[in-house]
C-alpha positions in Angstrom: -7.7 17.7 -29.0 -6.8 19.7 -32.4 -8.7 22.6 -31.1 -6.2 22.4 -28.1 -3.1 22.2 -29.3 -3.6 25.0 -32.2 -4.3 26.5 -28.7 -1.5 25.5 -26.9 1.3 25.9 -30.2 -0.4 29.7 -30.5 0.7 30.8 -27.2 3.9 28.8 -27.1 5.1 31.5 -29.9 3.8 34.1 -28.1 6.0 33.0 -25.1 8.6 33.1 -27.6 8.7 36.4 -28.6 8.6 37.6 -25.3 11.7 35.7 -23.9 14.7 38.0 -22.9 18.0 38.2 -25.2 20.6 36.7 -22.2 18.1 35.0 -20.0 15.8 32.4 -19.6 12.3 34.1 -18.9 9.7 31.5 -17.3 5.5 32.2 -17.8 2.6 30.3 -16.6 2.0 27.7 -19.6 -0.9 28.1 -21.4 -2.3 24.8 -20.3 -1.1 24.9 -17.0 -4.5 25.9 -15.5 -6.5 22.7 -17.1 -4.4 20.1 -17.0 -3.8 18.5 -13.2 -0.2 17.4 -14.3 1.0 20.5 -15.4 -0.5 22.7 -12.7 2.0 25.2 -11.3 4.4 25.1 -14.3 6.1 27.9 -16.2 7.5 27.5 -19.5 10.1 29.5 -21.7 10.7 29.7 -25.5 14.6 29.9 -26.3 15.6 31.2 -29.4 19.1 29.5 -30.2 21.6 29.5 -33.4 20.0 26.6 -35.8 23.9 25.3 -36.1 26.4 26.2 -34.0 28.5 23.5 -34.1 28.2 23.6 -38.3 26.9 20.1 -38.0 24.9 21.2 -41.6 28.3 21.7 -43.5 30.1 24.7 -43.4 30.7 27.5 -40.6 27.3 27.2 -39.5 23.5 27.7 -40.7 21.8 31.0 -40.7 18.6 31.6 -38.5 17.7 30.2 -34.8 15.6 26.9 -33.5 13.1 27.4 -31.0 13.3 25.4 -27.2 10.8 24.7 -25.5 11.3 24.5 -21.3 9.1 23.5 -19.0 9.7 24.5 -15.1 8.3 23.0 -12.5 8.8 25.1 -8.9 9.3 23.7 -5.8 6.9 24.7 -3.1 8.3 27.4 -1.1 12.1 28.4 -1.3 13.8 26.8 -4.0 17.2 24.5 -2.7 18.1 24.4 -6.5 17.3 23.2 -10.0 17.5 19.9 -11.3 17.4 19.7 -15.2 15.5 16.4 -16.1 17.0 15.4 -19.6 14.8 12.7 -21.4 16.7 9.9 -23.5 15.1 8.6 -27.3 17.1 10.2 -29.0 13.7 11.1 -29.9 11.9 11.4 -26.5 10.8 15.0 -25.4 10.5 16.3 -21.3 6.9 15.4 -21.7 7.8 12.0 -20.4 8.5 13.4 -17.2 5.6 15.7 -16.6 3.7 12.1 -15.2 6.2 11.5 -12.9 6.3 15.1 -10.9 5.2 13.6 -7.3 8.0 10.7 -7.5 10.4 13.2 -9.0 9.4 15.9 -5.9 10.2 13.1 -3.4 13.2 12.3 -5.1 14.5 16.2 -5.8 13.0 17.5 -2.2 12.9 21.4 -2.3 13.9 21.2 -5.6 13.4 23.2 -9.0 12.4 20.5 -11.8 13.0 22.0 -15.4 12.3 19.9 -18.3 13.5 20.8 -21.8 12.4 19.5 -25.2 15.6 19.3 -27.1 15.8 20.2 -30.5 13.3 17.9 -33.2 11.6 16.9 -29.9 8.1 18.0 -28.5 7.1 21.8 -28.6 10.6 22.8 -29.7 12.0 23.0 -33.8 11.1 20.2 -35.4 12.6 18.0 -38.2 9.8 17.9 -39.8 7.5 21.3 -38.9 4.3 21.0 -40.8 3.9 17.3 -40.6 5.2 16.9 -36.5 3.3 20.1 -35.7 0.4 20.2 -32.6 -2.2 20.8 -35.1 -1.5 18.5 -37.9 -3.6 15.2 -38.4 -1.5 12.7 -36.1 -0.3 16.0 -33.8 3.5 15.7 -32.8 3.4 11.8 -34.3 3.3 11.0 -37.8 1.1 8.7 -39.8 0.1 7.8 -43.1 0.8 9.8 -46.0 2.9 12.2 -43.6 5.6 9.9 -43.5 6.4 10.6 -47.2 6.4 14.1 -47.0 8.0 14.0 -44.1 11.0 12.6 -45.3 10.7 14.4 -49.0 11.5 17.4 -46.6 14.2 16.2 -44.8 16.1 15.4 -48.3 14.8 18.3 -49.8 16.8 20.8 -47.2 20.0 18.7 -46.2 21.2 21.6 -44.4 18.0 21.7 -42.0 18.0 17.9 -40.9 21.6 18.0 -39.9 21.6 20.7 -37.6 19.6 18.1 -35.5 22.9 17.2 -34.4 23.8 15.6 -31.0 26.5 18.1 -30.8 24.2 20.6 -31.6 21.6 19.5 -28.7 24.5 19.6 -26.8 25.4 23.6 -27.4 21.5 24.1 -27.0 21.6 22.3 -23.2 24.3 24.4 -22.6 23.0 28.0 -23.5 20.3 26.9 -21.2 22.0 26.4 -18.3 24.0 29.3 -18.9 20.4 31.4 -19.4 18.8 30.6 -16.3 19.8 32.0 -13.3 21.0 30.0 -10.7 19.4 29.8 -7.3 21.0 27.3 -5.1 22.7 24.4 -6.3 22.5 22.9 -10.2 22.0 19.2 -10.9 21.7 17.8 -14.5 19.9 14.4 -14.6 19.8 12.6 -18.1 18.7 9.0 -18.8 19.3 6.8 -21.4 20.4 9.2 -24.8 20.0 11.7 -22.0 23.4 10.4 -20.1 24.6 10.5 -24.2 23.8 14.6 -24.3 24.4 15.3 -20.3 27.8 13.9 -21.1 28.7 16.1 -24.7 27.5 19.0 -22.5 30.0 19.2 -20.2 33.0 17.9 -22.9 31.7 21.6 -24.1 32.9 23.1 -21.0 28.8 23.5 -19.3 30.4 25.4 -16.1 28.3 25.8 -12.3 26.8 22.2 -12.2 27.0 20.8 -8.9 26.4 17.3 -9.9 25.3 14.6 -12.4 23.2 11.8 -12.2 23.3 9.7 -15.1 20.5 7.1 -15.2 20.9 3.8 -17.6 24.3 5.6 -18.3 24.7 4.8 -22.8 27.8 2.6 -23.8 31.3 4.8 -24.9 30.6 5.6 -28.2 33.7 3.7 -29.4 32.5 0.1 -27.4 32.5 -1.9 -30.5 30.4 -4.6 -28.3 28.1 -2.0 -27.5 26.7 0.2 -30.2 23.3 0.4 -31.1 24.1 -1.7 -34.0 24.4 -4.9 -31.9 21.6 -4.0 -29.4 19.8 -7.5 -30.5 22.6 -9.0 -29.0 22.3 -6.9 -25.8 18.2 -7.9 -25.3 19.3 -11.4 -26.3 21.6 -11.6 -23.0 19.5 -9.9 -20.6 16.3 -12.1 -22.1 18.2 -15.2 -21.6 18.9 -13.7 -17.9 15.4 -13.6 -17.3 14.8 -17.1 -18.5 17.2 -17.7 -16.0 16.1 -16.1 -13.2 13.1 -18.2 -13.4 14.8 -21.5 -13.6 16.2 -19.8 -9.7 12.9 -18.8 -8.5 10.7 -22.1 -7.0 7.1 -20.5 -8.2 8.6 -19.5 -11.6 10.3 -22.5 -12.3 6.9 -25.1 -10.9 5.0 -22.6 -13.2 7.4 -23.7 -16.2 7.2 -27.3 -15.5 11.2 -27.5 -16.9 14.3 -25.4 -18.0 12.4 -21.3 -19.1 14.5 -21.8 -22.3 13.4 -25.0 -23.1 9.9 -23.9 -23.0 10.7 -20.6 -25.0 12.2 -22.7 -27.6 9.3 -25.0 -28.2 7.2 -21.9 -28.6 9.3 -20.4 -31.5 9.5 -23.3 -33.1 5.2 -23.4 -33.1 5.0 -19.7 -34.0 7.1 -19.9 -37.5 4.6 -22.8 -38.1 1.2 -21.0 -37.0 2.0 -17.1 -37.7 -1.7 -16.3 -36.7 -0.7 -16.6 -33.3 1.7 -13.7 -33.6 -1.7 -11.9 -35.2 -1.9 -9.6 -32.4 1.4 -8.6 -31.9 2.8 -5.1 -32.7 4.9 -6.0 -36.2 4.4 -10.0 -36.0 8.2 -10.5 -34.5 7.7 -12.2 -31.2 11.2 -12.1 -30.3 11.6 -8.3 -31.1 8.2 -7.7 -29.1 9.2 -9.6 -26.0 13.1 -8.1 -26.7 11.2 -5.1 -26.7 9.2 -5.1 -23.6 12.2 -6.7 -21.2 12.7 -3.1 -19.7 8.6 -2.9 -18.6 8.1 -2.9 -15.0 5.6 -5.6 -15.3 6.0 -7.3 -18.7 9.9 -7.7 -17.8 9.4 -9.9 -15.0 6.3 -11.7 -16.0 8.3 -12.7 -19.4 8.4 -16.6 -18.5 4.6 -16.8 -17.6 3.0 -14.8 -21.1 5.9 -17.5 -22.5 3.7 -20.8 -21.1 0.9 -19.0 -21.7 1.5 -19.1 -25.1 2.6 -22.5 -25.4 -0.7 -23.9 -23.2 -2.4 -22.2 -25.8 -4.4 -19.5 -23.7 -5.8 -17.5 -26.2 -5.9 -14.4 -24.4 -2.3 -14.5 -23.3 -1.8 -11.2 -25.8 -4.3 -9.2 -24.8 -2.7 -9.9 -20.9 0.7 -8.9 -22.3 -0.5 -6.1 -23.9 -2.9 -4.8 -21.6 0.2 -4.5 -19.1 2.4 -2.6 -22.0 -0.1 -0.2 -21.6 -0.4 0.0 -18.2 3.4 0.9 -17.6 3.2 3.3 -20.5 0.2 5.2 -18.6 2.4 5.9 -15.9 4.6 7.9 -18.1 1.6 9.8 -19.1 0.4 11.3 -22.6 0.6 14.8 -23.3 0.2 16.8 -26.7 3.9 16.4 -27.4 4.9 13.1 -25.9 5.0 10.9 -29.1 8.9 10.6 -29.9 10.4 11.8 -33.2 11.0 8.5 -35.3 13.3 11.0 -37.6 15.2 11.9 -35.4 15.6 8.8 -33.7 16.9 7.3 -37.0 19.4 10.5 -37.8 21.3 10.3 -34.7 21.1 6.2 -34.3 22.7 6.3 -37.7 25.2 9.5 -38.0 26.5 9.1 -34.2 26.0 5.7 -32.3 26.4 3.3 -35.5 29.6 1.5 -35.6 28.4 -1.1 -38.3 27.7 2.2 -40.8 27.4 -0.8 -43.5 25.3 -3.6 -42.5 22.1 -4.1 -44.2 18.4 -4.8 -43.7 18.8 -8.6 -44.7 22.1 -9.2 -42.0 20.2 -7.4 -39.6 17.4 -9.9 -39.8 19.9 -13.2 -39.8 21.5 -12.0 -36.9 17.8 -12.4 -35.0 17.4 -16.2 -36.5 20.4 -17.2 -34.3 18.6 -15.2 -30.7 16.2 -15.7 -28.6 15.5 -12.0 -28.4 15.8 -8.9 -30.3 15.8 -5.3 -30.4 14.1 -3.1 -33.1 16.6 -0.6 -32.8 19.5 -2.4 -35.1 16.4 -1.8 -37.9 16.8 1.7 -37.2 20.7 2.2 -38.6 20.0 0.9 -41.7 18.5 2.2 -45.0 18.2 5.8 -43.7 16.6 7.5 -46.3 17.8 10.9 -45.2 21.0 13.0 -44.9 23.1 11.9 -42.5 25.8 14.2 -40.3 29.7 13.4 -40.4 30.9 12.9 -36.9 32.4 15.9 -35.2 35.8 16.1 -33.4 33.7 15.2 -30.0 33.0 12.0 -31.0 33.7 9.3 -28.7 34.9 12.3 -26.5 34.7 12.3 -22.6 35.0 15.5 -20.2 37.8 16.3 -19.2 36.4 17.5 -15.6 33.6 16.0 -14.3 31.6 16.9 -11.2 30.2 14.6 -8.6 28.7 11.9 -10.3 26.4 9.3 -9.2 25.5 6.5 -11.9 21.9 4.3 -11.3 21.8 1.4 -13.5 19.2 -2.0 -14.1 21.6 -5.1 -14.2 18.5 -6.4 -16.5 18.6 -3.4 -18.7 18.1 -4.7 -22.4 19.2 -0.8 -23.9 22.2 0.0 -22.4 23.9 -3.0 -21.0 25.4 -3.0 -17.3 28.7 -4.3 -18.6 29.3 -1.6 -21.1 28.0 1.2 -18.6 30.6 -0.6 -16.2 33.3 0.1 -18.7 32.4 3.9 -19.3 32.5 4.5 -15.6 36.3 3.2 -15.7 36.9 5.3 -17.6 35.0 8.8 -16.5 36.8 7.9 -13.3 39.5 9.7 -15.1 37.8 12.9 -14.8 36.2 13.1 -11.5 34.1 11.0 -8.5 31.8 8.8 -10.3 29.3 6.4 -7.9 27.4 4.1 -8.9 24.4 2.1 -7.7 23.0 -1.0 -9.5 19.3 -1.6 -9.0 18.7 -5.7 -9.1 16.8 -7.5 -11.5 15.8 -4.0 -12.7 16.1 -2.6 -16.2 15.7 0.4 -18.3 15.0 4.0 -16.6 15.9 3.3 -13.0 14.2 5.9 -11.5 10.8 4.6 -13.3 11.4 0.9 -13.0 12.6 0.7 -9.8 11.0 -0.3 -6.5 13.5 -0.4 -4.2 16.5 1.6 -3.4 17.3 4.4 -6.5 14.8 7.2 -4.9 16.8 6.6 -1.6 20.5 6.9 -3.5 19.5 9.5 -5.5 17.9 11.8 -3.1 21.1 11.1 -0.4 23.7 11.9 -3.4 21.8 16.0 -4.1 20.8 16.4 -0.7 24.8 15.5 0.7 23.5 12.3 3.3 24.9 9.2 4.0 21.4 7.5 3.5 19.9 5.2 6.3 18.7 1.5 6.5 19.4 -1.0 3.8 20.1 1.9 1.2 23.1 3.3 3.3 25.7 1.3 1.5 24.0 2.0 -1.9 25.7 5.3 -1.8 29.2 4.9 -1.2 31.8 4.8 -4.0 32.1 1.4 -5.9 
């Protein structure tokens, strides 16, 4: 695997030095011929400015980041391009490659082009010798790199703030403005990605014809919202599970009473026998299950792994986990697909804190009152790196917006339905938004979902009224 991605990094930079001034030149990707996924993709190597938006203090740092692209071409002629924008912050296009055939059924006729914004995958990273291809833990990081890793990033302030979300968002931008344009231009983000899709356009991104914005982020100013309270968020939608069991007759047979009452009586045996957490990632049972609500499988099988436990089947966590890892195959795993923790943690805590001062220990108290949790509060706190001031875009929205369909989980444990709700009020303002909530479904629609989304989405590009049950899906709400 080393040998490979020496391989693969080697000719990325030669791709790079090869890319035209003004335009966005595609190549067939080094592992393109090897690797099933990734056959018939072309890839590009941007050079951009490191800080165009002066993110790193001052007008601006000298010297250019590297973007990495990844094209995927429709068979035949080409109806467009869709730009597949991944959330994290953190997460790179890699996560996509996995889901080409649902994403050509989805984008018919279609151009798929998936970039790695900055910090992320084969582009700059925060962190280059220790998040390289080649080094020990490839793109991840682990052991002693952590500490170097982080000795960098306060050893050249200047270089970890240009990983800025405004920044990301001039980078998108350039892109779009690079490649030449056959047929019509969708931009598709999820999660983050509907965070970055969205600063894009406040920039003035010109010749899109339509957004699709998938598990659309809170506005940044939703003081119930922000990442900060996001164990509050999991808490709800866990509870909602729970509840939908108490609804469903097998569910509820299965629990023998009330879900909650059950969940309760397991928490309270847990803090007394910790060795029965002993397999669980970080020992926190109600930040792993807050954790895995979104999981297409784990989500809705939340109230049977709960009796499990409680009947004392000793195998209930290698069930649990054995289905974690079965919805994360689906995603794939590629030399670049492990997300940047660093950058995770600079632009959870620079842009989408609005608790800047809580601390480790009030972060923990807020969990003993919940059922659930989320480990992402954990990530806005004690930040041992330089953080960005907030630019004048902050909280921003666009002040045109194209055609915009919005597809949402109304069990989504990241980025609550009510607060996506709210921001769609409110980018009314700008232009047509639509949305379509997917039931009992939550994070990633377009992953998680088994029923209508594929239908909505394809009908919203492709300019139909869509057809059986799905038809109504598609109207304004």
């Amino acid at each position: 695997m080393k040998t490979l991605n020496r391989t693969i990094a080697l000719a990325l930079l030669s791709l790079g030095t090869a890319c035209a001034a003004h335009a966005v030149e595609f190549k067939p990707c080094p592992e393109a011929a090897t690797d099933p996924a990734l056959a018939g993709s072309v890839c590009a190597v941007e050079q951009v400015p490191a800080d165009p938006s002066g993110a790193a203090g001052g007008a601006g740092t000298p010297g250019t980041v590297s973007l990495f692209v990844r094209k995927f071409p429709a068979p035949g002629v080409a109806r467009g391009q869709v730009w597949m924008i991944h959330g994290g912050p953190g997460e790179p296009g890699a996560g996509f490659y996995a889901l080409v055939p649902t994403l050509r059924e989805t984008f018919p006729g279609f151009d798929l082009v998936m970039p790695d914004h900055r910090g992320t995958g084969f582009s700059t990273r925060m962190c280059p010798l220790e998040e390289a291809p080649a080094s020990p833990a490839g793109t991840a990081l682990e052991g002693a790199e952590w500490v170097s890793c982080y000795a960098h990033l306060n050893a050249n302030p200047a270089h970890t703030r240009q990983f800025s979300l405004t920044n990301a968002a001039h980078d998108l931008k350039r892109l779009l403005e690079r490649t030449p344009r056959k047929g019509k231009t969708y931009v598709y983000g999820v999660s983050y990605g509907t965070q970055l899709v969205l600063r894009t356009l406040v920039l003035g991104a010109q010749h899109i014809d339509g957004v699709i914005l998938d598990s659309l982020v809170p506005l940044q100013d939703d003081d119930k919202a922000d990442l900060s309270r996001r164990s509050l968020v999991a808490d709800a939608v866990g509870r909602r599970r729970l509840a939908d069991c108490d609804a469903d007759p097998r569910c509820s047979a299965r629990m023998g009473e009330r879900a909650e009452a059950v969940y309760r009586r397991v928490l309270a045996r847990v803090d007394k026998e910790p060795q029965l957490l002993a397999a669980i990632p970080g020992g926190n049972l109600k930040q792993f299950f807050g954790n895995i609500l979104d999981l297409p499988s784990a989500g809705s099988q939340l109230p049977y792994l709960i009796k499990d436990i409680e009947e004392g089947k000793g195998d209930w966590a290698k069930g649990v986990l054995a289905g974690v890892d079965k919805d994360m195959a689906t995603l794939g795993s590629f030399p670049q697909s492990p997300p940047s923790i660093p950058l995770v943690m600079l632009i959870t805590a620079s842009e989408n804190n609005l608790q800047p001062g809580r601390t480790a220990k009030e972060v923990v108290a807020e969990e003993g009152d919940l059922l659930f949790a989320s480990s992402l509060p954990g990530f806005a706190v004690n930040v041992s790196m330089p953080l960005y001031g907030r630019d004048a875009l902050f909280a921003q929205l666009p002040a045109r917006l194209p055609p915009t369909l919005v597809i949402h989980g109304d069990r989504d444990a990241r980025t609550p339905h009510d607060a996506a709700l709210r921001h769609i009020e409110r980018l009314r303002k700008a232009g047509p938004v639509r949305l379509h909530t997917a039931r009992g479904v939550g994070h990633f629609v377009l992953w998680a979902d088994r029923g209508c989304a594929k239908a909505v989405v394809t009908s919203f590009v492709l300019g139909t009224k869509g057809r059986g049950a799905c038809a109504k899906a598609v109207l304004p709400h």
